[in-house]
SEFI-980053 format. One line per field, with one value per residue (C-alpha): residue number from 1; y, x, z. Coordinates in steps of 0.05 Angstrom, whole numbers. Last residue first. Layout:
N
k = NUM ...
v = Y ...
u = X ...
w = Z ...
//
This chain:
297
k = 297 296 295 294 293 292 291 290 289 288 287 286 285 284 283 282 281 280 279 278 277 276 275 274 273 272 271 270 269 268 267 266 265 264 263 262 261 260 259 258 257 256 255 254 253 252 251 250 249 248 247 246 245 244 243 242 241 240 239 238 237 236 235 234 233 232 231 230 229 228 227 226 225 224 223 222 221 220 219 218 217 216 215 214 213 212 211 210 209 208 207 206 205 204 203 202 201 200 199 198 197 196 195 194 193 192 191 190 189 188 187 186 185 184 183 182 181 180 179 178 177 176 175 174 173 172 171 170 169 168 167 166 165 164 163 162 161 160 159 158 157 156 155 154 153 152 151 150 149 148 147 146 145 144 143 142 141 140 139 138 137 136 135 134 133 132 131 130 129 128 127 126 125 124 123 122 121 120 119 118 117 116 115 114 113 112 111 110 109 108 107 106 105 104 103 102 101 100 99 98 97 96 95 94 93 92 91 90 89 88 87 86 85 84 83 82 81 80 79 78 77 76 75 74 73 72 71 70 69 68 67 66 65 64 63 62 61 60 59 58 57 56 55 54 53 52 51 50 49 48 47 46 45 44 43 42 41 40 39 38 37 36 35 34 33 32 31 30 29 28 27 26 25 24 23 22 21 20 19 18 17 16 15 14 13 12 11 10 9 8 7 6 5 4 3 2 1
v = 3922 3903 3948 4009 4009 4012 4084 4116 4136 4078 4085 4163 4156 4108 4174 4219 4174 4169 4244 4248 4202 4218 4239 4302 4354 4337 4313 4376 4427 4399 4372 4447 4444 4450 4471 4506 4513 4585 4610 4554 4571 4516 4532 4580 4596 4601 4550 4567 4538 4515 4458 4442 4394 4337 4307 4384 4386 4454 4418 4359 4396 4436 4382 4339 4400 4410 4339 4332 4395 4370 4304 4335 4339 4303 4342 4349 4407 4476 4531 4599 4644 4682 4621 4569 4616 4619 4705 4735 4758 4790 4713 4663 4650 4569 4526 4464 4396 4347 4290 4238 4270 4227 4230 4229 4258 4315 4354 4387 4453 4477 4557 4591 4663 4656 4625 4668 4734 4718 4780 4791 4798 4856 4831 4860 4862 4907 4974 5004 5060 5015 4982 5046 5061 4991 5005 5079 5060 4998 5045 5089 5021 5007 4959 4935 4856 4852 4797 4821 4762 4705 4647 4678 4752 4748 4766 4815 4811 4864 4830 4868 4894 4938 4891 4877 4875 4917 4976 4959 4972 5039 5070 5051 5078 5129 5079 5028 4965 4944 4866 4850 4772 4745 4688 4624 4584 4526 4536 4522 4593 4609 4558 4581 4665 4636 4603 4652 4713 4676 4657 4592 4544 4564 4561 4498 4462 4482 4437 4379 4366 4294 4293 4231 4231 4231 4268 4321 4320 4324 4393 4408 4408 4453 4497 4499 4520 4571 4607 4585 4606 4656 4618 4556 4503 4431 4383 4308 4278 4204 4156 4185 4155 4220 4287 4317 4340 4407 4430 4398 4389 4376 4355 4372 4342 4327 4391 4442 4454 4449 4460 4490 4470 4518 4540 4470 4455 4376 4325 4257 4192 4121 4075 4019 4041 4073 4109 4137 4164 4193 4229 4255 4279 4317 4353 4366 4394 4439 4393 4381 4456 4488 4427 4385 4315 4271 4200 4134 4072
u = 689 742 711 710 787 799 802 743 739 697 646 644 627 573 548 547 505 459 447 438 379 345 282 303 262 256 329 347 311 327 395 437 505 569 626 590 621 599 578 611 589 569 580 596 517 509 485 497 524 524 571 547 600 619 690 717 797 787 800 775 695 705 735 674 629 659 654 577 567 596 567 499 452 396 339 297 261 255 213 249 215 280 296 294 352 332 346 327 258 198 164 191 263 275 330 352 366 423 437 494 549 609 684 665 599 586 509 492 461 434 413 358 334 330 394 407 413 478 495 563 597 615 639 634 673 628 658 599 612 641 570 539 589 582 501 504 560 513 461 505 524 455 395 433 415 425 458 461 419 410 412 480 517 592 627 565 541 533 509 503 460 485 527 603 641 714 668 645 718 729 667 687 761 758 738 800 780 736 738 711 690 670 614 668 699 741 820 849 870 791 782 829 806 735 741 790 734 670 707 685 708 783 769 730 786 834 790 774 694 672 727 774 803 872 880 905 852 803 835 833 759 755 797 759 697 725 743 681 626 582 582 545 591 556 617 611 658 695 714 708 745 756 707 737 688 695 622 654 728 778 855 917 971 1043 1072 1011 941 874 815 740 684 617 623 619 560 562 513 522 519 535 519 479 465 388 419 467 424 379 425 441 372 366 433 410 344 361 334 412 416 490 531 590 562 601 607 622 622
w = 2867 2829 2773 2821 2818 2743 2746 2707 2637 2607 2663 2660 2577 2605 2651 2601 2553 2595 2613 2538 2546 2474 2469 2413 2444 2514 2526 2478 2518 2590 2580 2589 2566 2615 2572 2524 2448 2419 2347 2296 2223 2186 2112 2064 2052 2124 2170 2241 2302 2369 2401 2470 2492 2535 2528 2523 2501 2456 2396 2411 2421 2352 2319 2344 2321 2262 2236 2257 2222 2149 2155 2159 2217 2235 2256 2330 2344 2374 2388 2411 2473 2492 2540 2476 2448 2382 2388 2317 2343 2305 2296 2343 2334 2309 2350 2303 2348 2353 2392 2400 2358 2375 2410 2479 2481 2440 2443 2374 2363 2302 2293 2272 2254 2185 2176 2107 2142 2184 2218 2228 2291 2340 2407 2474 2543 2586 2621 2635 2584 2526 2532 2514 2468 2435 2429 2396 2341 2329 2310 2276 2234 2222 2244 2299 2325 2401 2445 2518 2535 2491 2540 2573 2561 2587 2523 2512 2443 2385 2324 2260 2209 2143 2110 2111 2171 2187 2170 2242 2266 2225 2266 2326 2327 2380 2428 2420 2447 2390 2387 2315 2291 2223 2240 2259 2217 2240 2218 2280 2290 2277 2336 2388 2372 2379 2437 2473 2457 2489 2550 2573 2525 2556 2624 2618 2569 2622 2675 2638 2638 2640 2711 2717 2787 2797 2863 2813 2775 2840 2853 2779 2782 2844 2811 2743 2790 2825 2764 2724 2780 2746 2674 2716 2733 2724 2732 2730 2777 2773 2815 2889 2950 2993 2991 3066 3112 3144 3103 3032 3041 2982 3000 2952 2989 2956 2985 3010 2981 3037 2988 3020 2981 2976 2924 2892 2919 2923 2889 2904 2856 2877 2818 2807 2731 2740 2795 2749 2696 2757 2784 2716 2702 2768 2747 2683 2703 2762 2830 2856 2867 2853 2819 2820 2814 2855 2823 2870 2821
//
């Protein structure tokens, strides 16, 4: 099978790690920039050249579009789409995983709960938006923010008052959300392959920090989740049309609460903390996906 890998630096982690998941399977893997493609469109043509040459006789792709790249990325990906080539990571359901605000607004319609959500557009009306949330700490958090930055934990509403029109200044997207005292600084998340949990691992803050993010310093290992978070998560990841997702969440007293769904998850911490070939799996849910031509070969 020939697979391109769409991603930035073929030494990152999960790229590496997928190279070598398909390598271990007889497969043709290469990794291609995808900012740096170049797409011809006109009338029944949709043509994709990397450095002049064009990317012809490919089975499947394996997108790895980092947050700064998701416009470009998604049309790269529906490029090959439309040439018929199965992508692990559907184009739309990029876009719309992507964006913080979509995700949750999608979700919540879909009845999965989410931590209790406030946009405040309106600057004049701060104050009346954070009483929108019960309890005196909240999470402010950048729509754009990444491995825990631009996430910050007020200590009272004037405090959060403060931080929003700060942000409201520099023109940053930001939601309010409640804080969620009883996870004690953790959070679950759970990779989704096709239609199944295959690993899961609990994030733990260090001491004085809220963040789990395994960037911000977080430990982590491996648990095995209930029925109750393996069904979100695999709604979650349907729902939004993902084959491969990053489904994080927390565990309140109502329940799982669903924080963000990633479109391109990160191997590295869960690959290492849970042992499990995740990359693997990625790469037999490309086998079962692709177009029937690479058998005959």
């Amino acid at each position: 099978m020939n697979i391109v890998i769409l991603s930035r630096n073929a030494a990152l982690y999960s790229t590496d790690s997928l190279i070598r998941a398909a390598q271990r399977k007889g497969h043709s893997v290469r990794v291609i920039d995808h900012l740096l493609c170049d797409l011809v469109i006109e009338k029944g043509s949709l043509e994709i050249f990397y450095y002049n040459e064009a990317v012809e006789n490919i089975d499947v792709i394996i997108p790895r579009i980092g947050s700064s790249a998701t416009t470009y990325g998604a049309a790269i990906i529906r490029q090959f789409e439309a040439k018929g080539v199965f992508s692990t990571v559907n184009s739309d359901a990029l876009l719309k995983a992507r964006d913080k605000l979509s995700c949750l607004q999608y979700l919540a319609q879909k009845e999965i709960d989410v931590p209790k959500t406030v946009i405040n557009n309106n600057q004049m009306m701060i104050t009346e938006m954070l009483q929108k949330i019960e309890g005196r700490q909240k999470i402010v958090k950048l729509i754009s923010g990444t491995h825990g930055l631009g996430v910050i934990l007020t200590e009272s509403d004037q405090n959060a008052e403060s931080i929003i029109e700060g942000f409201q200044k520099v023109r940053q997207r930001m939601l309010i959300q409640e804080f969620v005292k009883e996870s004690n600084g953790s959070d679950i998340r759970l990779i989704v392959v096709g239609d199944k949990v295959v690993a899961s691992m609990c994030r733990q803050a260090q001491e004085g920090e809220f963040r789990s993010n395994l960037h911000r310093g977080g430990s982590s290992y491996a648990i095995k989740p209930t029925d109750e978070e393996i069904n979100v998560a695999t709604r979650s990841a349907k729902l939004l049309g993902l084959d491969v997702a990053g489904v994080d969440l927390l565990r309140s007293e109502r329940g799982p609460l669903i924080l963000e769904v990633n479109a391109s998850p990160g191997l590295e911490g869960i690959e290492g903390t849970t042992g499990i070939d995740i990359a693997g799996k990625i790469i037999e849910l490309a086998e079962r996906n692709a177009g029937a031509s690479w058998r005959k070969k």
